[in-house]
Structures are given as structure tokens and as C-alpha cells.
N, C-alpha and C positions, 0 to 999 in steps of 0.2 A: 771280468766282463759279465759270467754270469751271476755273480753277488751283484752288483750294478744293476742288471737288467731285474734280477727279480726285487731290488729295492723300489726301483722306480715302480714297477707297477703295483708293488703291496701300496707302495704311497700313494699314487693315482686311485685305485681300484677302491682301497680299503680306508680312505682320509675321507675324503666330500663325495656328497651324489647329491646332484642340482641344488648345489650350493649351500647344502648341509650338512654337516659330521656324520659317517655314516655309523660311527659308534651306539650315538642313541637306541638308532632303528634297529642293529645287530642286539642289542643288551634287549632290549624290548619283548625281539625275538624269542631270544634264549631264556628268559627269565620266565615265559610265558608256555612254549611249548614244551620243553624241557623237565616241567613238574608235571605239566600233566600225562607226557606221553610216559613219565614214570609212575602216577599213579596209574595209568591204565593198565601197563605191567601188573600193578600189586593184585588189581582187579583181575588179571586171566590166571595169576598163580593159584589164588581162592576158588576162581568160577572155572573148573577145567571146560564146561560145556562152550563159552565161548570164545577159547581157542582157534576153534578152529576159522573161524569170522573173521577176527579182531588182532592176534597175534601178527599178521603180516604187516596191516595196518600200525599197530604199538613197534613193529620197528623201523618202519619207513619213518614216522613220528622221532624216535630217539634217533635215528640219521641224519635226519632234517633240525635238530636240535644239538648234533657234534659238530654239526657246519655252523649254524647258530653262534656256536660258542667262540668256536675257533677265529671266526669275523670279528668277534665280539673283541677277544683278544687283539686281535691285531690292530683291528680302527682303534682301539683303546689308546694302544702306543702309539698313532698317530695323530691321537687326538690330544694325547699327553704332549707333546712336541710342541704342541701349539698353546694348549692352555693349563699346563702343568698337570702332574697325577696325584690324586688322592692314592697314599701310600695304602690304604685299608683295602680299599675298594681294587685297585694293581694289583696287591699278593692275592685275593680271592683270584680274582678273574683270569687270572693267571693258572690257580690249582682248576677252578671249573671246568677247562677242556678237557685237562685228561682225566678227568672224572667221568666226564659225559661218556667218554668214551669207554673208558670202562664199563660202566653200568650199560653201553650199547653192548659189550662184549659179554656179557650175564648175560642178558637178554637174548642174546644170539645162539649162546651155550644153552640156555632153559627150554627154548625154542626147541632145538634138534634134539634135546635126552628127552625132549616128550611126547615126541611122534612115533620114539620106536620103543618097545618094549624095555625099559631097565630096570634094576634093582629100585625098590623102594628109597629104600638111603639115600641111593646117587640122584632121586630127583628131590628129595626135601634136601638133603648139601645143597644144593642146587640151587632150589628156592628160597633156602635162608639166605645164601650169599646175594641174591637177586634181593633178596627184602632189604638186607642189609647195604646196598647201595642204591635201592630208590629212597634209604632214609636218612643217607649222608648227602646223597645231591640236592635233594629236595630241601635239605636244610641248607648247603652252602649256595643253593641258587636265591633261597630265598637273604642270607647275610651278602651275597652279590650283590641283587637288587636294592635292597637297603642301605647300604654303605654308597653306592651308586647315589641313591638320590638324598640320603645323607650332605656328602660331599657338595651336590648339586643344590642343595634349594636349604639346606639347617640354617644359614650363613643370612639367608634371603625373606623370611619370612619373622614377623613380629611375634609375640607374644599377644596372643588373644588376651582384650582388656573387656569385660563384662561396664558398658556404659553408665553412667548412674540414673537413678529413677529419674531424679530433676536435677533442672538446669538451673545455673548459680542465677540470681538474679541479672541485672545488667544495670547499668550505671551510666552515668551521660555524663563524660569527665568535660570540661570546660576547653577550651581552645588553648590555653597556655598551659593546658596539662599533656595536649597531645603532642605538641609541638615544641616541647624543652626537655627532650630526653636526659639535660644533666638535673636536672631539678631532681636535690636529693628527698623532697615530700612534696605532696600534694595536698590541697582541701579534703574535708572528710566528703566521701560518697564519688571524688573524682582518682584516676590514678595518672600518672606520669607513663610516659613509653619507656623511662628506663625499669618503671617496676613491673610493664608489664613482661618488658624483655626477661625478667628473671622467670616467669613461669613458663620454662620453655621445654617439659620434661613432656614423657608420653604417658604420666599420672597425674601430670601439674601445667596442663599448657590453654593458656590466654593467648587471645587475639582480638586488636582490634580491626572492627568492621562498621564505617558511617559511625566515628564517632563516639561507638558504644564496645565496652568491653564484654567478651563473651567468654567464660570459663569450658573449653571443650573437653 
């Protein structure tokens, strides 16, 4: 009953919000604040003076960037339910939570050995491993978001075709050229609708318009 109960509402909660996927708005999220609130990080381990400012702030940031993720993940699988998963895109988003979460746990740990007095060592150990997981998330957040819209839009968008300077001339084909598609030729200077059906490519495409063929 309780697997039941918490199915239904990760489904509810974490599928649609006013008749949206709420996956998008989650990945969007995370893919957004997530880098920076890690670059901020790199920023106070360098800059000890603003620390004290800005440190509270950098992990409220990466908290609000583990919830981020963790949404991210879940509306993922409920959006996968619906409109299948890009398998690339799933294994990331998948590793990304517990990552966030880690790299919140450096940052937690970097925080507290540098308020109080410690060995020199134990706050560069410290800092290396904080550096070294703002440079792993930041880079699987950013193969997240890429595979993301990868998956989303590669499929959906043309190949940009650079227009030509000029326009093919145009032709004034005859009435019995427009209107006999089986006609295997035509007069010179007129063409048939079957030949012009053949240039029907996005390097090679004719169409007629009032009678005149235009090479687009």
C-alpha cells in the first residue's frame, strides 16, 4: 500500500504541471543552477575573503540544485512512460543526482574545516577533492543537457542550405504540359508536372506556381 501510495504521487507530482511534462522545467533547472552554484564554490576556494558572504549562499545554491536533479530524475521516468527514453540521456541523468549530491557533500565538508583552525593539508585535501567534483559535474551536467536536447530536437531540425545568389530563370510551360503528368517529354523552354515532380529533393526542388516553374 505504501509502494502504491508513493507511485501515485511521484506520478501525479513529478509527470505534468498545468498540462506540461514537468521533466523539462526540472532539467532546465538543474542544468542551470547546478554549474553555477559549482562554479561559485571554485570561486570561494580561490577567494578565501569571500567566504564568509557567499559560502552560505553557494550551498543553499547546490541544495536547491540536489532537489533540481533528483525531480529531474524522476519526471524523466515519467516522461519516459509516455514518450519513450533516449537511453544516453537516462544513464547521465540517472548518475547526475548522486553526483550533485556528493559535490553538496564537499562543499559541506570544505565549509566547516575552514571556519576552524586546521592543518594546512587537510584544507587543500579538501579543496582538491571539492575542485575535483565541481569538474566532474560540471561536465556531466553539461553531457546531461546535451544528450537532453540531442534526443529532443537532432531528429527535428534540417541541415542549414546556404540559398543560391540567383534564381533559375522561369519558364511559361504550355497548358498541355501542366496538365499531362504522363507525358514522357515536353516542348523546349516548357516542362511536364511529371518532370517537374522529379526535382523534389531539398538541393533539387521545383514547383509550380500560376503556370510558371520556379527552381527553389
Amino acid at each position: 500500500v505504501v509502494a502504491m501510495a508513493q507511485s501515485m504521487i511521484s506520478s501525479s507530482l513529478l509527470d505534468t504541471f498545468g498540462g506540461l511534462p514537468v521533466h523539462p522545467l526540472a532539467v532546465h533547472g538543474a542544468v542551470v543552477l547546478l554549474p553555477l552554484s559549482a562554479l561559485a564554490l571554485a570561486l570561494l576556494i580561490f577567494v578565501p575573503k569571500w567566504r564568509k558572504n557567499f559560502f552560505p549562499l553557494t550551498l543553499i545554491g547546490l541544495g536547491l540544485s540536489t532537489v533540481f536533479t533528483y525531480i529531474a530524475m524522476e519526471s524523466g521516468e515519467a516522461l519516459g512512460e509516455r514518450v519513450g527514453e533516449p537511453q544516453t540521456h537516462e544513464a547521465l541523468g540517472t548518475i547526475l543526482f548522486p553526483a550533485s549530491v556528493g559535490l553538496l557533500a564537499l562543499g559541506v565538508a570544505f565549509y566547516f574545516l575552514q571556519r576552524k583552525e586546521r592543518p594546512k593539508w587537510q584544507l587543500q585535501a579538501a579543496a582538491g577533492l571539492a575542485l575535483a567534483g565541481i569538474i566532474s559535474v560540471s561536465a556531466l551536467t553539461y553531457f546531461v543537457g546535451h544528450s537532453g536536447a540531442e534526443a529532443t530536437w537532432a531528429s527535428r531540425i534540417a541541415p542549414y542550405e546556404t540559398p543560391t545568389a540567383e534564381a533559375t530563370p522561369t519558364t511559361e510551360p504550355s497548358e498541355a504540359a501542366t496538365t499531362d503528368p504522363t507525358s514522357p517529354s515536353s516542348p523546349a523552354g516548357t516542362f511536364t508536372a511529371a518532370e517537374v515532380a522529379k526535382h523534389n529533393t531539398g538541393t533539387d526542388c521545383w514547383s509550380v506556381v500560376n503556370n510558371k516553374v520556379y527552381d527553389l
